[in-house]
Each structure stands twice: as C-alpha cells, then as structure tokens.
N, C-alpha and C positions, 0 to 999 in steps of 0.2 A: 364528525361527518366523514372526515378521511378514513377513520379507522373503518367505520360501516361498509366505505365503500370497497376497500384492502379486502378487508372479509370478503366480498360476492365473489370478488377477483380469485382470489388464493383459496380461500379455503381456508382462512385461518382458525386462529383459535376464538375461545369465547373474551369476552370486554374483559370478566374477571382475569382472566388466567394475563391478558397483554400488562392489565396496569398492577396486577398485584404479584406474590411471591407464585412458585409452582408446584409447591408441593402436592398441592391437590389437582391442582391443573393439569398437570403432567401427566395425572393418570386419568383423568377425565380425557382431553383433548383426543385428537383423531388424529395421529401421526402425517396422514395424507392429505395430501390438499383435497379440494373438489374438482381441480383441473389441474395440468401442466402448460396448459398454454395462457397468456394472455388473451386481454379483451380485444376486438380488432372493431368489429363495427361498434362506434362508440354514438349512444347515442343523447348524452349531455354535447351539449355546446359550450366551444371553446370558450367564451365569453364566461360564460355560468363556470365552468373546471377551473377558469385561472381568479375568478372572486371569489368562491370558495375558500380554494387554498393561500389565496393571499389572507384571509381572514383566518385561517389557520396556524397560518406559520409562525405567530407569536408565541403562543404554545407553546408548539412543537420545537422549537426552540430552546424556550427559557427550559423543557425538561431536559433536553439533552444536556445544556450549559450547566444544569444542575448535577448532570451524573457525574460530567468532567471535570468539577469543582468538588466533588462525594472523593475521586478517584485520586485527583492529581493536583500538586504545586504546581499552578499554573504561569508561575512569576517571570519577569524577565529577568535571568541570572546568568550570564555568559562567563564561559573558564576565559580567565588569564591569559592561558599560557598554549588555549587548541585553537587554531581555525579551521576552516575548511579548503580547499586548494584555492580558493580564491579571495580568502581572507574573510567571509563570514565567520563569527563567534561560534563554538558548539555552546551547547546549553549543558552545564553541567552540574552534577550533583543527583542525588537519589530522589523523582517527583512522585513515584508510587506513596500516598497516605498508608499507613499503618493502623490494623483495628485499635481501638483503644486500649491504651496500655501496654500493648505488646511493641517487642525491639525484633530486628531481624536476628538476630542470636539468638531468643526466644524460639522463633517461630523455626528457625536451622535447627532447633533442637528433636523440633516435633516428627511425629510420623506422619507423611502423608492421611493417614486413616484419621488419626485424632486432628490434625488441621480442619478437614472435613468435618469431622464429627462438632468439634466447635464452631464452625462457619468461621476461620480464620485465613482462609485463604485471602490477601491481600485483593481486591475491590479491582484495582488498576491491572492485578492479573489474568481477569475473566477477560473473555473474548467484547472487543469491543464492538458496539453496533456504531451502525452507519449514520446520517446526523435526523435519518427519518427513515428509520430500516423497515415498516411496512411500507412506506414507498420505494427506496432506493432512486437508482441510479446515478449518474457521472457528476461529481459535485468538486467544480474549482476552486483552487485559491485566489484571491482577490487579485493579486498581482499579476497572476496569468491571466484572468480576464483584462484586465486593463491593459497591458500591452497586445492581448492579440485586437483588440478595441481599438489601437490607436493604429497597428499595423495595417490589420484587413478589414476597420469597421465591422467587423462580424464579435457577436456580443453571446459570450458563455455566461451571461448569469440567468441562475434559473427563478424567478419571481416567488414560488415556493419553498426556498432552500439558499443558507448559502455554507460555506465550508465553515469548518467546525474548531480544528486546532489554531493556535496561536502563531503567527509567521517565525516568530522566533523558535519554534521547534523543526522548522521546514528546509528543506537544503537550499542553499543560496540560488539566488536566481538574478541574471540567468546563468547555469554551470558552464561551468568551461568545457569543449569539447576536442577530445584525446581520438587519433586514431590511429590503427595497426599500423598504419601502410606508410603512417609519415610523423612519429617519434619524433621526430627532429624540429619540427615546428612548435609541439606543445599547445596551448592552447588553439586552437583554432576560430573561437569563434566571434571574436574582436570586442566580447564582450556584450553581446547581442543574444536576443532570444530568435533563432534561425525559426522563417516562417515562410508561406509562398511567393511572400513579398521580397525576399531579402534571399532565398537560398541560391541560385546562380550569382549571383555578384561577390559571394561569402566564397564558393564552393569551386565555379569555372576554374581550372587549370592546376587545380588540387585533386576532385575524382575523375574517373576515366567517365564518358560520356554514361554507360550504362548505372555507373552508380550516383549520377549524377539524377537519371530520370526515376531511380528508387528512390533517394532523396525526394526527391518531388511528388513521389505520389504519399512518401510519409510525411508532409505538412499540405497537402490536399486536404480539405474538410469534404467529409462523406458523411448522410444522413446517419443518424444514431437516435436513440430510443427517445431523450430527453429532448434533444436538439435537431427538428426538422420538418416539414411546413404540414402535418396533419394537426388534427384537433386535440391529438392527446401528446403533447409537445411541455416542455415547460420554461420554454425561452417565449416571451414576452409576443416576437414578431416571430415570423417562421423564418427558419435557421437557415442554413447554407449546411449547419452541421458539426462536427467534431473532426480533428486531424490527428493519427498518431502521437503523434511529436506534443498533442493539446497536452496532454498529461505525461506523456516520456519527452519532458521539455529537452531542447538541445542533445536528446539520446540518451540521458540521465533520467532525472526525475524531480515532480512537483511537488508531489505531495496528495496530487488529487486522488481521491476516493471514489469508491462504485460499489456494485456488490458481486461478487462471484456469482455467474448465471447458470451454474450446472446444480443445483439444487433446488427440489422442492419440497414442503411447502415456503413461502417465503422467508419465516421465522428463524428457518435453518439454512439461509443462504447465511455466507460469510463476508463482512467485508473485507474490502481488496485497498490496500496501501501500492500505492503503480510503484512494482520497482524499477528499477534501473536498468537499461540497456546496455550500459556499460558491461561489458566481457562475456555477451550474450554465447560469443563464437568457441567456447570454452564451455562451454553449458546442453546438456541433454535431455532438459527433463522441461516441459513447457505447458504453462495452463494451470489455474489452480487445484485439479486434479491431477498433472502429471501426466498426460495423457497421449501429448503427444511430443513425439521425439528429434522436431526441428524446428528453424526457425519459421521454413517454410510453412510448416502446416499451423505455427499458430500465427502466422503473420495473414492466414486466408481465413481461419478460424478466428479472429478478432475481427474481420473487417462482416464476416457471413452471419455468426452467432454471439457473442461477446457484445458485438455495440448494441445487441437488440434483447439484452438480458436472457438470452440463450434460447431465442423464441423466434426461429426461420420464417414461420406464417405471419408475425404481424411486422417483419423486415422485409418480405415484400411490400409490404402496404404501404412501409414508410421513405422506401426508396434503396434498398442493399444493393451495396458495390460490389461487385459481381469481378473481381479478377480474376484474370489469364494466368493460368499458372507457370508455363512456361518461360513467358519473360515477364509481367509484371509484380508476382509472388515473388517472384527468383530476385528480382531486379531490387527489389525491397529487403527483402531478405537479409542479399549480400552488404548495402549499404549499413543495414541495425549490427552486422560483425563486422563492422569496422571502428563502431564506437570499442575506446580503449577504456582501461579502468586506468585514472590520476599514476601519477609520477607515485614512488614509495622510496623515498633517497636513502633509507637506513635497513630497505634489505636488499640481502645478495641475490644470486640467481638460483638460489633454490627458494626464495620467499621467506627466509628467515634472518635477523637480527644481522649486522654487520657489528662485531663488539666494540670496533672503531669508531665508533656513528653512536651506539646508543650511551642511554643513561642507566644507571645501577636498576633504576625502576622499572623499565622500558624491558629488562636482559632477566629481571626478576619475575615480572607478569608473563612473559615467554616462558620461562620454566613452570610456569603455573599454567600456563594453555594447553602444553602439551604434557603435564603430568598430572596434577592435583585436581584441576578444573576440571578434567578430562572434554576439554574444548575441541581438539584436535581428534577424537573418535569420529566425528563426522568434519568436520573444518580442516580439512587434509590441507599442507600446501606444495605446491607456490599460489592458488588462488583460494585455499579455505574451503572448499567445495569438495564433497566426496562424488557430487552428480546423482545421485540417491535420494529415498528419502528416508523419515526416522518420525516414528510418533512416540508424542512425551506422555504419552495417558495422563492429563491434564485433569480425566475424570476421578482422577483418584482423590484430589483436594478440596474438589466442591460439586456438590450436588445440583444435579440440572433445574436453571434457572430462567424464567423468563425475565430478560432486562428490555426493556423499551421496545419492545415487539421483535425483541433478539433471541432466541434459544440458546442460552450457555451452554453447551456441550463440550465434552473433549471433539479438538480439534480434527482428531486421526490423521494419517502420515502428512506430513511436509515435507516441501521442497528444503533441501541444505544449500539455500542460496551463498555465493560467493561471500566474504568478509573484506577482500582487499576494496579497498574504497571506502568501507562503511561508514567512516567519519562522515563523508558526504553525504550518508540516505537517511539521516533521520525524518519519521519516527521509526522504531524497529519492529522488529516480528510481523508477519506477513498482514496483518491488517490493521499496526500501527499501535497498538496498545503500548508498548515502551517506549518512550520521547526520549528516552537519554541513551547513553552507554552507560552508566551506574543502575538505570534501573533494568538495563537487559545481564547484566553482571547476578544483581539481586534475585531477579527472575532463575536463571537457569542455576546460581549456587541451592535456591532453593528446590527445582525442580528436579534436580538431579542430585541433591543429598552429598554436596561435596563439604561443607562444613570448611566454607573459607573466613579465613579471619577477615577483618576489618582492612589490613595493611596488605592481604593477598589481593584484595578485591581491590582495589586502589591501581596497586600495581599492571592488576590485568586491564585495568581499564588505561593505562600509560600504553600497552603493549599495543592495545586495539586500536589507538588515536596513529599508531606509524604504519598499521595492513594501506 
C-alpha cells in the first residue's frame, strides 16, 4: 500500500521494475516523475496514514535488514589498538561480502568492463538506499532519540521507520567538541550532548554573545518534513520539530540519514550520511550538489529547502523557518566555523607524519597515500581536501540497477570531503555504504586500478587512523 501510494506521489516506476532486477525496467520506465513537487492537501487522515504504515513497517524492514545482511559483516568486532578521540572502539576489518568465490586479488585483477560484464562488482559497493527510500526522509539513531527525549521531552522516532546500521559502526556519542578560537581547552563539551536545554550553561564566557545566539538557533528545533504538527508527519504526536545539531550532534556527526532533496524522480534521489561539521571553515563547496559556496547559503538553504525534501510549497504548509540573513544566517554560520577537527598528535604543521611520533606502518601507508594509492590527487594536505569535486564513473562496474526502490546509477561528481578526523565519522562515502576504513581502502584500491597488496592496504589504513 506504501508503495501504491509513492507511485501517485512521484511518479514512480512500475511494482515490477521496484522489487525485481532492471534490466527490462530501465528501459520500460519513464525516467521523469509525474511531478516535482509533493502532495500538500492530503486528504487521508492522520489516524488512517499512521495505521497503515505501522502495519507496514515489518516488511519494510526485515527487506532492508535483508539487503544489509546480502552486503555486510554485520558483527561486533572492535580493533585493539584504534579508538576514536574519545575512546570509542573503530570497527575494524574488511565488512564488504565478496561474490562467491572470488578474493579481492581476483577481482584487482579484473577490468572494470569484465567486473561489469560478470555482475562482480561487490553488492556493498552499490549505492546504498535509504532504510525506506520510496519514502525517505530524517531517520535517527536510537541513542540520539533518547537523550534528546530525556533532555527536551521532544521525541525523534518516527512510528514507520527506525534507523538501520548497527551503533557500533556510528561515531561515539556524544563527540567531543574542538573549537578554532580556544585549542587550549580541547574538549569542550563535558561530555554532553549540547542541546537548548544545556547550551548557555556549557558555552557563557567561552563564545562572544553573537556566537553564542547562533549556537542557539542551531539546537532550536524548527518544523521539518517528517517531524511537525500536520497530518503528513511521522512522529506519533505532532512535533516541535528537528534542530541542526539533531543530526550534526555536538557539530560533528550521528549518523543519521535522509535523502538528498535536489533530485527527481524519487528513485534517483541519493542517500545522505550527515557529515561532519568539523573544519566546515576550511571548506567551499556545500550541498549535495555543490552548489552553493558558503556556509551562509547552505545554512539558509537547509533550514528553507533541505528540511522539506527540496519542496518550498508544502514547507510553507508545514511551518518553514524563515531567517534573517543578516544576523541570524551569519550568526549560525560563524558559530558551525568554529567547530574544530580532533587533536592529530603525530603530525607536523604541514599535515604530514612527524617520523618522531610514528610507527614503520603509519610512515609506510603515508608513502602509499601519496604515491601508489594515488590518495593525495584529490586528498591534498594539511586537511585532505582539494575543495573540488571528482567523479569515479562508478557506472563502469555495474549496470543500472533498481535495489529497494533505489536507482543504482553512477554517482557523478563528489564532494572530496576533508580526511583529517575521519577515524571519527564512520560510516564512509557520502551516503554511508563503507562502515570501515578497510572497506573504504578496498573500495577506492578497486576503483581506481591501484593494484595494492595485501600489506599496502593494511598500512594505509594505520596512516588513515592518525589524519
């Protein structure tokens, strides 16, 4: 019944082409939806739209749970010897499944064309959908619903949906938070998840008054798509809302998921893994297109289009926060460039290795970032970011595929997000498909035809645990 309804909405494809392969689909199918905009006068009642999908969600579910178990070593396996700046375990080791029979040697050996041509491109490689991607939108992890539950009684779970990875893949919570202007403190956030409840008692006589009321409007909860008091809502009671900070926890990151809203039909929207705010101030390129080129414009562009899946007409309906660009964009802004990226004790002030500090492995996989791997063609440092973007032609390995009312397509261009911090933002790749740093190693040796041994790839991944 969900799916019937996604159709009237979007425009989608046929039943066939959602639950089965695409080959014939794809060329059936109408590339364009029926519309661009969302439904706005809905005229199901709330009551009927949330028994529905409660009765849905079983399903909808156990399929996703089924792709992610097809895809990934779901197991809890913590390294040893990494944590994250606050003592969370990394998750380590290679979780990408392998088609039968085949080793990543194998598959290093192949051409892009004959990958493809065999359907060998690794399963965990394709683009990941969202945990109900003909629905979409903002879907938490459990632990940030609960403390903002316990903080501001305001309740992020959505009755139809709830998040999808394993917490042990998710960067610790709640992170510690780093900023430009005062190094010398280091953590600042006493170990707290900073929210409206708690940010003046945290912050007074740390930021100057103005960055103090940006703070403030970024743990503000403001109407959003899933979460706010109309009939097509998917929080239980009608909301208060969503806060920046919901998903860029403490200025870092949750974990939580969405779908990129500048795409349609919906099948080709992409999911969004919330990065990190960390070292925003160092960065030029904003939006899942890239589109716009401050923080300003997408910190007004997240709150106008972004929380209402890229749809101005039914964000009036539902209540859009309408800021002042002069001082409350600005006021926001300047406070998201002050989050810092984590301490890096073993490099120098050009962003590379201090040979005092590291280990043989550490000073080995550096020479492999910037030679072999060719990592450093776009991962410039001292923050790993060329500011650019770079498309992997992704379509060259596997043939467009409908997964779970997702469109597998090549990607085209990406942002070259920073690397310094990265131990802290798993899962990796902009919509979260690599959970480790072994399987984003795996990934790009493959993707880019570097033909690393066994013992390089190891090494790089010692390099990547000290950015």
């Amino acid at each position: 019944m969900r799916l019937l309804r996604s159709k009237t909405i979007w425009g989608l494809l046929t039943t066939a082409s959602v639950v089965g392969g695409l080959s014939l689909a794809y060329a059936q199918q109408d590339q364009r939806g029926a519309t661009s905009y969302l439904p706005v006068d809905i005229k199901e009642s709330f009551a009927s739209i949330m028994a529905r999908m409660k009765k849905a969600k079983p399903e909808i579910e156990k399929k996703h749970a089924d792709l992610l178990g097809a895809r990934y070593d779901l197991s809890n396996r913590p390294a040893k010897d990494a944590t994250m700046s606050r003592g969370k375990p990394l998750q380590e080791g290679v979780r990408i499944k392998l088609p039968s029979g085949e080793t990543w040697e194998q598959l290093a050996s192949m051409s892009p064309a004959e990958i493809q041509d065999k359907n060998l491109f690794p399963k965990g490689f394709y683009p990941l959908p969202h945990p109900n991607h003909p629905e979409g939108g903002m879907v938490f992890p459990k632990f940030e619903i609960n403390e903002v539950e316990k903080q501001e009684a305001r309740d992020l779970t959505r009755f139809d949906l709830d998040f999808d990875l394993p917490d042990h893949f998710l960067p610790e919570f709640p992170p510690p938070i780093y900023l430009t202007t005062r190094p010398d403190l280091g953590d600042v956030s006493q170990g707290k998840l900073v929210t409206i409840e708690n940010y003046y008692d945290l912050f007074n006589g740390i930021l100057n008054p103005k960055q103090l009321e940006g703070l403030r409007l970024l743990v503000t909860p403001f109407a959003q798509q899933q979460f706010n008091q109309t009939e097509d809502r998917r929080s239980e009671k009608p909301s208060r809302g969503v806060a920046c900070l919901d998903c860029h926890a403490n200025g870092h990151t949750n974990g939580s998921t969405h779908l990129a809203g500048d795409v349609r039909p919906q099948p080709f929207r992409h999911r969004i893994d919330t990065p990190t705010l960390r070292g925003v101030n160092i960065q030029r390129l904003f939006g899942s297109q890239r589109v716009m080129k401050s923080v300003e414009d997408f910190t007004e562009f997240e709150q106008r289009g972004a929380y209402f899946d890229g749809d101005p007409v039914v964000a009036t309906k539902k209540g859009v926060n309408i800021l002042e660009r002069g001082s409350q964009v600005h006021f926001m802004a300047e406070m998201q460039e002050l989050f810092d990226l984590p301490p890096a004790p073993k490099l120098d002030v050009f962003g590379k290795l201090d040979p005092a500090k590291a280990t043989p492995a550490e000073l080995s996989g550096q020479e492999i970032f910037f030679g072999k791997g060719q990592c450093a063609a776009c991962h410039v440092p001292p923050y790993y970011t060329d500011n650019t973007m770079h498309n992997l032609q992704l379509e060259r390995f596997y043939k467009p595929e409908m997964i779970n009312g997702a469109m597998a397509i090549g990607d085209g261009p990406i942002k070259t997000f920073p690397l310094r911090g990265i131990k802290d933002s798993p899962p990796y790749f902009h919509d979260g498909r690599l959970l480790t740093l072994e399987d984003s190693v795996e990934f790009f040796n493959l993707v880019l035809e570097t033909k690393l041994t066994p013992k390089e790839k190891q090494d790089l991944v010692q390099f990547l645990r000290t950015l």
